[in-house]
ROVEXVO-926191 format. One record per residue (C-alpha): x, y, z; residue in three letters. Coordinates in steps of 0.2 Angstrom, whole numbers, plus 2048, in hexadecimal, padded with zeros to 3 digits. Layout:
% ROVEXVO-926191
XYZALA/...
//
This chain:
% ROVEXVO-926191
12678B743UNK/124778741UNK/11D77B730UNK/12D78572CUNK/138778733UNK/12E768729UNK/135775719UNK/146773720UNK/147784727UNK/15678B733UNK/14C79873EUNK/1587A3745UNK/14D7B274CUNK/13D7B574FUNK/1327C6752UNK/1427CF74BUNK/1417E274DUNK/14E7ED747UNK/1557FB751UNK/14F808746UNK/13F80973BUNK/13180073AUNK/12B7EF736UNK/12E7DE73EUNK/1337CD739UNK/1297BF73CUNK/1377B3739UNK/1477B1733UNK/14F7A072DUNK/15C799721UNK/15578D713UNK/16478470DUNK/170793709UNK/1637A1707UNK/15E7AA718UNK/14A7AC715UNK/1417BB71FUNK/12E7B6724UNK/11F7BE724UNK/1117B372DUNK/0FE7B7729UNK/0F37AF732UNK/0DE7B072EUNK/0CF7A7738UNK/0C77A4728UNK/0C97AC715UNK/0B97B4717UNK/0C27C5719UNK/0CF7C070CUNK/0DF7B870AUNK/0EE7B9715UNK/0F97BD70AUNK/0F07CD704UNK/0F57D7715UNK/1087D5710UNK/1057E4703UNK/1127F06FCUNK/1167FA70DUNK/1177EC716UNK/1217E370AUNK/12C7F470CUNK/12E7F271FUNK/1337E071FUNK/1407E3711UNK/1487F471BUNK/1487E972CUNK/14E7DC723UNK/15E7E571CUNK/1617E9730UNK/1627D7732UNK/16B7D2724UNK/17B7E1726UNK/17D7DB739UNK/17D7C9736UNK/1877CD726UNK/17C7C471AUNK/17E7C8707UNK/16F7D0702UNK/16F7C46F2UNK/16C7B66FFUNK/15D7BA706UNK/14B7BC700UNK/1387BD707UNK/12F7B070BUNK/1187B1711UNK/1107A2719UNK/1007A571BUNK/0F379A726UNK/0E1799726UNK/0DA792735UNK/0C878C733UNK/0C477B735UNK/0CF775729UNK/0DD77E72AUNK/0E978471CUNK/0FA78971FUNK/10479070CUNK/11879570DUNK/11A79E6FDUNK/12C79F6FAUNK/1357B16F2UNK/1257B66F4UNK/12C7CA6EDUNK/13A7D36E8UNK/1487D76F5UNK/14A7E96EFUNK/13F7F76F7UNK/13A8006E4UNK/1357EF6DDUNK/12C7E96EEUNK/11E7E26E3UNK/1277D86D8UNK/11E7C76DCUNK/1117D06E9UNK/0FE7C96E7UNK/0FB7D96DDUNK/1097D46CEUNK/1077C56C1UNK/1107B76C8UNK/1157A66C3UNK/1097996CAUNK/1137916D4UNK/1177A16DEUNK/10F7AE6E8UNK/0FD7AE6E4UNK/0F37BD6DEUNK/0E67C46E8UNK/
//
């Protein structure tokens, strides 16, 4: 949660479950005007692989249905919000990574930046 506030995040919520359905929120903060839903993946090492590979397509679809719970009763546009992943690797040296919009906010195109999909460099990396 430090991290997030060092990036200048509002966090709002925490552990957010919607009423109905599946999935949980890790996080939920605004960055400037944009309310940002996090996922948090934490490893011991990156011998088992990266963090960010565990937020795959259904999971991506969970946080994006919970996410719409959250965003009607707080009467957030849905053009204001987007998903963000930090991941941490905590071996000796740990590595902590916030990858910002890190997919699509619509449930069909769940993959659009995913670790699976070409993305710019400067975005969610590929696994």
């Amino acid at each position: 949660m430090r991290f997030l506030r060092r990036h200048k995040y509002n966090i709002v919520a925490r552990n957010y479950r919607p009423r109905v359905g599946n999935g949980e929120i890790d996080m939920i903060g605004w960055d400037g005007g944009v309310l940002a839903f996090i996922e948090v993946k934490t490893r011991s090492s990156d011998a088992t692989g990266v963090p960010e590979r565990a937020v795959d397509a259904e999971k991506q679809r969970n946080l994006i249905r919970a996410a719409q719970a959250y965003s009607r009763s707080a009467k957030v546009a849905w053009d204001q919000v987007r998903f963000d992943v930090v991941t941490v690797i905590a071996d000796r040296a740990p590595r902590i990574e916030l990858y910002r919009d890190a997919f699509s906010t619509t449930v069909a195109g769940a993959s659009r930046n995913s670790p699976y999909a070409p993305a710019p460099s400067n975005s969610y990396p590929q696994a």
